[in-house]
C-alpha positions in Angstrom: 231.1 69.2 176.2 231.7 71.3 179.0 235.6 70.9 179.1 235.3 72.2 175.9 233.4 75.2 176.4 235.8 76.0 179.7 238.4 78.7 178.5 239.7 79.4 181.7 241.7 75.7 181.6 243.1 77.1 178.7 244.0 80.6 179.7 246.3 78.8 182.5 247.9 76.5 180.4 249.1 79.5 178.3 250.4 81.5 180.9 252.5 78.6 182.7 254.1 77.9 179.1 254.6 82.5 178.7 256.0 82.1 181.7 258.4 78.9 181.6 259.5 80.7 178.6 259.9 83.5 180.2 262.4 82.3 183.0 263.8 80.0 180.6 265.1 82.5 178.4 266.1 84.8 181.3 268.3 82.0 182.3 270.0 81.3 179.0 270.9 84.8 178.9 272.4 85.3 182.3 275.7 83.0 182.1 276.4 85.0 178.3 276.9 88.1 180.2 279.8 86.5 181.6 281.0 84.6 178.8 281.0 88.2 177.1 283.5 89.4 179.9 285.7 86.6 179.7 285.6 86.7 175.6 286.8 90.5 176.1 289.3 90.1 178.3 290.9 87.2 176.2 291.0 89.4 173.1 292.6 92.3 175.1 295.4 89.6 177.0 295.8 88.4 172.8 296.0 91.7 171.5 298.1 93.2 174.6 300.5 90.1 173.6 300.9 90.7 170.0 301.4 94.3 170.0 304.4 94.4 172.7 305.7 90.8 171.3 305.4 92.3 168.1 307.2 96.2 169.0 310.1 94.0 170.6 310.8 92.4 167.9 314.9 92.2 167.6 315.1 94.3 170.9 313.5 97.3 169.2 311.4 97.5 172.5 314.6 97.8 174.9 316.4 100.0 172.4 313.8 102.9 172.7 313.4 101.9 176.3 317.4 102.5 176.9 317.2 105.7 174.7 314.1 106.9 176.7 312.2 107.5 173.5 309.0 107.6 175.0 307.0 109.8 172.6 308.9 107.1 169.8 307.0 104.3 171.5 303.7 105.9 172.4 303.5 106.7 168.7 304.3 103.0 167.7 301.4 101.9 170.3 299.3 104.5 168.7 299.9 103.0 165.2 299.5 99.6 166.3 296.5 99.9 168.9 292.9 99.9 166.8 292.1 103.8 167.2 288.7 102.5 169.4 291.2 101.4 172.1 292.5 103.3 175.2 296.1 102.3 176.3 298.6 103.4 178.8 302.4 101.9 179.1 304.2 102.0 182.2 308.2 101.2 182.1 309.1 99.5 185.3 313.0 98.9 186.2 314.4 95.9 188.4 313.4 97.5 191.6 309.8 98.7 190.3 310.3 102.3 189.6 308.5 103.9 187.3 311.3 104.3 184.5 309.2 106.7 182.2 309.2 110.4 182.9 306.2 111.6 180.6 302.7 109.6 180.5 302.5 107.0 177.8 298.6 107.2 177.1 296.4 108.0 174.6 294.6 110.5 176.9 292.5 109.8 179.7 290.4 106.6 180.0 286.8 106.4 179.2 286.0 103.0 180.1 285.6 101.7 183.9 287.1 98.4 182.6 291.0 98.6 182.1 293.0 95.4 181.5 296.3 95.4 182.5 299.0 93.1 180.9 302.6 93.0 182.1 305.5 91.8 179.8 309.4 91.0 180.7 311.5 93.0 178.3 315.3 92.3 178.5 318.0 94.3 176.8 320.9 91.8 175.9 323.3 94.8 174.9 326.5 95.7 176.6 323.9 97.1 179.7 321.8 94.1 180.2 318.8 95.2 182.1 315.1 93.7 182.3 312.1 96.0 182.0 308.7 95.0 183.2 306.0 96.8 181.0 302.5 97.1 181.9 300.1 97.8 179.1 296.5 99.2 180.2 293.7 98.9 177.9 290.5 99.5 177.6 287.4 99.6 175.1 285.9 102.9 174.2 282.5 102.2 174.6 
């Protein structure tokens, strides 16, 4: 009868199950932080991908590029980029200089986290040259 009546038993038993919960859920949620990063940098690498795989598409990449038509292909990343999405393109030549003259960006970028993405673009007219193109992107948050 007196195990019964003791409520302090009890009490204890409550607050080591509060608190196995407790830690329990803390750790579930600690390794989905970073499953979260790498989920977000997998989708910008996919959609970094598809939109310069996508703008080269029968050398229409390396044409502008050879024309210098940079305000042409800032507007066809604007177009093609989701509007919640900060980018910036850098045209690189064989020896690494910059190639573009004007910033290819869609202002300044409001996110800490940029993702960069670099892409071999070749131009098989009568002046072959390969491009290296790094895309910068970023989430608005």
């Amino acid at each position: 009868m007196r195990l019964l009546n003791d409520k302090r038993g009890q009490m204890r038993v409550i607050e080591a199950f509060f608190a196995s919960m407790l830690l329990l859920s803390v750790l579930t949620l600690i390794p989905s932080q970073n499953n979260v990063k790498n989920a977000s940098d997998q989708n910008l690498t996919s959609t970094a991908q598809h939109v310069l795989l996508t703008l080269d598409n029968n050398g229409y990449l390396s044409k502008l590029i050879e024309n210098g038509s940079w305000t042409q292909i800032t507007k066809c990343l604007q177009a093609a980029l989701p509007p919640t999405m900060w980018f910036n393109l850098t045209v690189l030549n064989e020896t690494n200089a910059e190639m573009n003259d004007i910033p290819m960006s869609s202002g300044n970028p409001i996110n800490e986290e940029i993702f960069s993405f670099d892409y071999l673009c070749v131009n098989q007219g009568p002046s072959y040259a390969i491009y290296l193109i790094r895309l910068q992107l970023a989430v608005v948050s």
